[in-house]
C-alpha positions as CSV (number, residue, x, y, z in Angstrom):
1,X,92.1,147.0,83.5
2,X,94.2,150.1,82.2
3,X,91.2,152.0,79.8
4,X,92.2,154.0,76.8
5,X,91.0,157.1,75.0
6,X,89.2,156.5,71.7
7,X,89.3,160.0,70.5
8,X,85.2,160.3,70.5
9,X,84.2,162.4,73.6
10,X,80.7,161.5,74.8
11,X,80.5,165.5,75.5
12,X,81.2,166.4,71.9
13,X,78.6,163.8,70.7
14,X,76.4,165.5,72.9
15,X,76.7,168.7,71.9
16,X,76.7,167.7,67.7
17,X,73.3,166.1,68.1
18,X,72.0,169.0,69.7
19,X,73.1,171.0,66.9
20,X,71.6,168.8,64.3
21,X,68.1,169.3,66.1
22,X,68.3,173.2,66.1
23,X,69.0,172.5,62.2
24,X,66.1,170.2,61.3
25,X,63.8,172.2,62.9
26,X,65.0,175.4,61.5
27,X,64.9,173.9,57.9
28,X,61.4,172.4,58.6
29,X,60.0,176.2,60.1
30,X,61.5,177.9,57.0
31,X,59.8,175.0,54.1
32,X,56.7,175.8,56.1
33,X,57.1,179.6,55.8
34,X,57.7,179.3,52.0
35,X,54.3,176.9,51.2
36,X,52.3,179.5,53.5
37,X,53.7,182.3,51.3
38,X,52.7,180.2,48.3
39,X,49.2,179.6,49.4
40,X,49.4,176.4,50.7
41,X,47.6,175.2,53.9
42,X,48.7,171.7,54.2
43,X,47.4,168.0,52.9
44,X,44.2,168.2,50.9
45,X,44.0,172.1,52.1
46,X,42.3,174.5,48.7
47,X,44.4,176.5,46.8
48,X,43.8,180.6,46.6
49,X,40.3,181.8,46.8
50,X,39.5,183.8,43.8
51,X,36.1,185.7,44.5
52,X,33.7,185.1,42.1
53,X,31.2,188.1,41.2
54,X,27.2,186.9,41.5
55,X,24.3,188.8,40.1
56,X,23.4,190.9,43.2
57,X,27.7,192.2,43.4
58,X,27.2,192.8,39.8
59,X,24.1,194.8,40.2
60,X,25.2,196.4,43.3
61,X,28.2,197.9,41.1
62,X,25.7,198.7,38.4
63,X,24.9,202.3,38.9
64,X,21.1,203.1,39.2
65,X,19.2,204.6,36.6
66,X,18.8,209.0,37.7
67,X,15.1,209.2,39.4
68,X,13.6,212.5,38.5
69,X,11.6,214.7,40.9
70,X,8.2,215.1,40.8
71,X,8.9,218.5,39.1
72,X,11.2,217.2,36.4
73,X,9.0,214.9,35.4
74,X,5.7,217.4,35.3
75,X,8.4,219.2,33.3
76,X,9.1,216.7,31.2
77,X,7.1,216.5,28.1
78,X,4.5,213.1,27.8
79,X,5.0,211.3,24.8
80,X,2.3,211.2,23.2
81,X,2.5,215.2,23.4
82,X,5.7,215.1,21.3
83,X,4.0,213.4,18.6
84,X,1.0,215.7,18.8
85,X,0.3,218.1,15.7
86,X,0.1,221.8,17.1
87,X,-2.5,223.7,15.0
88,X,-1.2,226.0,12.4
89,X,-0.9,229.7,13.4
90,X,-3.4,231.9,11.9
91,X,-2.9,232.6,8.3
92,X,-3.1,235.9,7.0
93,X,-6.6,236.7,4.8
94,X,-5.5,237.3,1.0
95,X,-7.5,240.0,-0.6
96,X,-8.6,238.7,-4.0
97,X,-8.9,235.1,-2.9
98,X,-12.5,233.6,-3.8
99,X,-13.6,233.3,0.0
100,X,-16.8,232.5,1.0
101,X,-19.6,233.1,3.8
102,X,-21.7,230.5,6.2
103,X,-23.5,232.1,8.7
104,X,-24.9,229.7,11.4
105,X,-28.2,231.2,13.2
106,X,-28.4,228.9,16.2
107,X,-24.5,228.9,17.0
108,X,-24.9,232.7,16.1
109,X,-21.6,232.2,14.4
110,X,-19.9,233.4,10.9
111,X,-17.9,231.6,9.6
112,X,-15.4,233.1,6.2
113,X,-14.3,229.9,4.5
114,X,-11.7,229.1,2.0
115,X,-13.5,225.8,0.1
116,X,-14.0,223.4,3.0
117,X,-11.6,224.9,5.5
118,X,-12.5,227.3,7.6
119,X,-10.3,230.1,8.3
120,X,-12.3,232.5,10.9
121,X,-14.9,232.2,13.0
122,X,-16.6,235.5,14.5
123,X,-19.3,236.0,16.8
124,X,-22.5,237.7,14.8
125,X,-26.3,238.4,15.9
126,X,-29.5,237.4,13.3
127,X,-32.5,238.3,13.7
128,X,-35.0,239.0,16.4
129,X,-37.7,236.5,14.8
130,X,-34.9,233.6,15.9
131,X,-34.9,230.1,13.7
132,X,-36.6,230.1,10.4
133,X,-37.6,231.5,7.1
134,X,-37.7,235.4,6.5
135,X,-41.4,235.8,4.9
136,X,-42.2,239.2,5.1
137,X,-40.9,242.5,5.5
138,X,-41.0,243.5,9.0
139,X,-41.3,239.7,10.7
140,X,-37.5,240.5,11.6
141,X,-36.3,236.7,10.4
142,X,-33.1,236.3,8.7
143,X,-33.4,234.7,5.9
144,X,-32.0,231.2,5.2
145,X,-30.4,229.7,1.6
146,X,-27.2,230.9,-0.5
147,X,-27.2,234.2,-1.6
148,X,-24.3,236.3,-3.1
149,X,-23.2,240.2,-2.2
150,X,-24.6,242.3,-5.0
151,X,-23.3,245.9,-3.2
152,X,-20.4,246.7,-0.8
153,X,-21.1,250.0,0.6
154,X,-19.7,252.4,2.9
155,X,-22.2,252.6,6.0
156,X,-19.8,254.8,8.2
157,X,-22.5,257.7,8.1
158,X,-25.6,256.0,8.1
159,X,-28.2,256.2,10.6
160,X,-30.9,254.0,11.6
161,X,-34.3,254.3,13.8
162,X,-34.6,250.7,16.3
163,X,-38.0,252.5,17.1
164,X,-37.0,251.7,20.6
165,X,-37.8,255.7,21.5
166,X,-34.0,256.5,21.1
167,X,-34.9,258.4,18.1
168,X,-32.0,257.6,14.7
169,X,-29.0,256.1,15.8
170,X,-25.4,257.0,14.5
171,X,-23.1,254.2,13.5
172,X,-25.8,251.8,13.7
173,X,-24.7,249.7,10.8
174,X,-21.1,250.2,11.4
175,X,-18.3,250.9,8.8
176,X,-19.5,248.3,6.4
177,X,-22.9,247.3,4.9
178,X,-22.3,243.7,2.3
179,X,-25.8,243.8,0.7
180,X,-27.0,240.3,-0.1
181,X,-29.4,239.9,-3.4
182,X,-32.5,238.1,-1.9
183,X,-34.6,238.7,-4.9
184,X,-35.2,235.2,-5.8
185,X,-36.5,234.4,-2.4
186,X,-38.8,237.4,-1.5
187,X,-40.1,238.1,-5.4
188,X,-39.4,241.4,-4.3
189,X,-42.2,241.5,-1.9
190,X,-38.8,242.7,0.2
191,X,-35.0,243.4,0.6
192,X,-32.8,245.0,2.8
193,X,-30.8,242.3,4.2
194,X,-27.2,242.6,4.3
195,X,-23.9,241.6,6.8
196,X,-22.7,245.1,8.7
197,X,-21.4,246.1,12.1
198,X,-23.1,247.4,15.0
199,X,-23.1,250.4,17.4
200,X,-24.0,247.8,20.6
201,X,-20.9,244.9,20.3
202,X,-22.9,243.1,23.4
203,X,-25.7,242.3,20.8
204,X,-22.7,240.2,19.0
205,X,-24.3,236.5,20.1
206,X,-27.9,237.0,20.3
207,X,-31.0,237.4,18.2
208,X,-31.3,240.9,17.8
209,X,-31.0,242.8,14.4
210,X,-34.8,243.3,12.4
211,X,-33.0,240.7,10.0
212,X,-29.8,241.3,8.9
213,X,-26.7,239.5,10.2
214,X,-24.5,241.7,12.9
215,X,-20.1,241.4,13.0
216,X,-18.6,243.1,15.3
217,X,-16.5,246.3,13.2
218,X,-13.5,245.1,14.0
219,X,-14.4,242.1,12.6
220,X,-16.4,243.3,9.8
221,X,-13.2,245.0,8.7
222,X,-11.5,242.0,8.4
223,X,-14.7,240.4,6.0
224,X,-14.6,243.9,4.0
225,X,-11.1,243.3,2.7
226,X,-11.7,239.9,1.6
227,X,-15.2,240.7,0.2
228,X,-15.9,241.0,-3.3
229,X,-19.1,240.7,-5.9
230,X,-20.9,237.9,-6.1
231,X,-19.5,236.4,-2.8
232,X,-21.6,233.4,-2.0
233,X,-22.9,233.6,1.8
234,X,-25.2,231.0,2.9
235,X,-27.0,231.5,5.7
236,X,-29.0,228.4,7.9
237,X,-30.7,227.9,11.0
């Protein structure tokens, strides 16, 4: 039987589902190119991972607070230290001011007031008798109670016998001699007592005068131009 030609080549049939292949799977590898570019990772796959910042990432990006040394920190000042009062700077004595006198004989301290506050303290020396009431003259007490200065008198060239065998001594009462009136104490059965300086500073401290109350000059210089007439001075043991 005589066969005839259809015009469809089995060849060319061939060769167009061949080509159709190469173009399915060309279009499938490029849709799966663009969902991997889009962040997606098939059926049921997550999304895009967004990090999420917990509390040790935040603290980790918190910068720590500045440690000092151990020699900032001595340097630094304490607190409490900030708030602390410093004490006043020494005020200059005002000549004409109504000062007065309290003269300590166990501390063996002065001590020139203005009322209540005290504004020096000196070193002085009472006394060889030591604690107690003056009685007589020649029982070298220093007398105790309030007494005022009845005489400020210049004692630069005065001389005075210790009857230690040294014979008179020069300067012995220093540049200054603040008489006290005692009068209503000794009846007048004695006197003498007074605040002056000394020509032996190392006494300054001790029991040592025949009664009177001892300064240093230097110090006694200072009392002098503050000192005035009737200047109350209490003396106690």
């Amino acid at each position: 039987m005589e066969k005839y030609w259809t015009g469809k080549s089995p060849k060319n049939h061939k060769h167009r589902g061949l080509l159709l292949g190469v173009c399915s799977l060309v279009f499938l590898g490029v849709l799966l190119t663009g969902c991997f570019a889009l962040g997606y990772h098939g059926v049921g796959a997550p999304g895009p991972t967004v990090p999420v910042k917990d509390e040790a990432s935040k603290d980790a990006q918190t910068p720590p607070e500045k440690q000092q040394s151990p020699v900032e920190s001595l340097q630094q000042p304490r607190e409490e230290e900030k708030n602390e009062v410093q004490p006043a700077a020494e005020q200059p004595l005002e000549p004409g001011k109504k000062y007065s006198v309290l003269v300590d004989k166990s501390d063996h301290k002065l001590y020139l007031k203005d009322g209540d506050a005290v504004v020096r303290t000196w070193g002085c020396a009472v006394g060889k008798g030591g604690l107690g009431q003056k009685e007589r003259r020649g029982d070298n007490m220093t007398p105790t109670g309030t007494f005022s200065v009845d005489e400020i008198d210049d004692a630069s060239d005065w001389a005075h016998d210790f009857g230690d065998g040294n014979g008179e001594v020069q300067g012995a009462y220093g540049p200054w001699f603040l008489s006290l009136d005692t009068e209503a104490l000794s009846g007048g059965s004695w006197d003498g007592i007074g605040i002056h300086g000394t020509h032996d500073p190392a006494s300054i401290g001790t029991d040592a005068s025949e009664g009177c109350v001892r300064l240093d000059n230097t110090n006694l210089q200072q009392l002098k131009q503050v000192a005035y007439i009737g200047m109350p001075v209490t003396i106690q043991d």
